[in-house]
N, C-alpha and C positions, 0 to 999 in steps of 0.2 A: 416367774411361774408360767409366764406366755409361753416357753417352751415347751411343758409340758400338756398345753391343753387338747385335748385329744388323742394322746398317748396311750396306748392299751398297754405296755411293760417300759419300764427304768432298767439301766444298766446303772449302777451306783458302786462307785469306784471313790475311794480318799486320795485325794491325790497326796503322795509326798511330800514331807517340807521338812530336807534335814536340818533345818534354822530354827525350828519351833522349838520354843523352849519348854515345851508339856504338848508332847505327844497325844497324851490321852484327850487334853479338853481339843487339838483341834481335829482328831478324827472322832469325838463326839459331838464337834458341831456342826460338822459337815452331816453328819448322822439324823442329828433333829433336824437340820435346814432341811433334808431331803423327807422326811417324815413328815414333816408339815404341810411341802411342797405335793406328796402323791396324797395326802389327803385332802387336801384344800381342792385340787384339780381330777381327783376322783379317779386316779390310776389304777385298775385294776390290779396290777401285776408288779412285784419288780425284784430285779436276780442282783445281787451282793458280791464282789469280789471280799472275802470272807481270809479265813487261818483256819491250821487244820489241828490245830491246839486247843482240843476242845476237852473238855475233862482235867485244865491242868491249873493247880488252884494258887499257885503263887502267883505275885505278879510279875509279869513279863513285858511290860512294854507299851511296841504298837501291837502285842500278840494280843492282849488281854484288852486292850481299849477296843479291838477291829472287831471282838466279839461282847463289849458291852453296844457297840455302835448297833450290833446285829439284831439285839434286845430291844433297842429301843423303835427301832424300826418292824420289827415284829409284834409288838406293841401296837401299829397304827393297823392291826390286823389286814394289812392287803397282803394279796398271796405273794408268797415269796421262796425265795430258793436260794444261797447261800454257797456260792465256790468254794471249796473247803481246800484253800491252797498251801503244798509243802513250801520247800526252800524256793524261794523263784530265781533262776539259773543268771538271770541277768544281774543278780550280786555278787558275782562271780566277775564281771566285767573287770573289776579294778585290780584282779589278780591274773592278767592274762599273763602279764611280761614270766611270771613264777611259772602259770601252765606251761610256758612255751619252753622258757629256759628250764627250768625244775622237775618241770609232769608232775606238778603237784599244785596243791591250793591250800593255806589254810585258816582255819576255821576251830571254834570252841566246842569240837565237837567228838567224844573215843572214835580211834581210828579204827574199831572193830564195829563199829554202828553204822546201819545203813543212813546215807542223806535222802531220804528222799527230796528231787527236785523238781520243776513243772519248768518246763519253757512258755514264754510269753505266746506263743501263735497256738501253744494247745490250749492256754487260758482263755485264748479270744476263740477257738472253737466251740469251747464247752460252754462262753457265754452266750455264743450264735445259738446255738442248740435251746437252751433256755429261753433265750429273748425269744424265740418262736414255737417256743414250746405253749398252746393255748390250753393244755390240760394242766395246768399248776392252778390250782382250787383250793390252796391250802395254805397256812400261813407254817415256815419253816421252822424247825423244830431242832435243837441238837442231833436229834437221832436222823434227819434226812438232810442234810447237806450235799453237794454236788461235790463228789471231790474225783478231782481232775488227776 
């Protein structure tokens, strides 16, 4: 928690682990350790790399765990703000050889349906923005998410 002392905003990101065997519990405990972490140290602020799956009531995954994580951490009432992110483009990496040879990619998705996608450098814009943003006085909401 030494890191955080003095901190006026959190960037809080789950990092990956395609090895975990429950998704859910361990971008939920990343979720409390940091919940615990901005209150115990008094962080005003803190912005969430978040999903833009919001309204959608089956379970899905790390979609549905990245937004219980979001609860729990809105929950510790500090202001917050939530990256409400589509496909991230960089999932895409492991289908280059197919873009290159094929001009195609695919995916479980109607070919009539738009993807929406976010590259990683816009993500890290729109986090800049936020982390600097000193007007977030609110704790985030489904309805106000940052979507990139």
């Amino acid at each position: 928690m030494a890191a955080l002392e003095g901190a006026d905003t959190v960037l809080h990101i789950t990092p990956p682990d395609i090895y975990s065997g429950d998704v859910r519990a361990h971008c939920l405990g990343f979720a409390e350790a940091a919940a615990a972490a901005v209150t115990a140290c008094g962080v005003p602020r803190i912005v969430l790399v978040s999903t833009l799956c919001r309204g959608y009531t089956a379970e899905a995954g790390h979609l549905s765990a990245a937004l219980e994580a979001e609860e729990i951490i809105n929950a510790t009432g500090v202001h917050s703000r939530s990256l409400a992110m589509p496909f991230f483009m960089d999932n895409l990496f492991n289908q280059s050889s197919a873009i290159k040879d094929l001009g195609t990619f695919f995916l479980p998705n109607h070919a009539d349906r738009v993807l929406l996608t976010v590259a990683t450098p816009d993500i890290a814009g729109a986090a800049l923005e936020l982390l600097a943003d000193q007007a977030i006085t609110d704790v985030c909401t489904p309805g106000n998410p940052r979507e990139v």
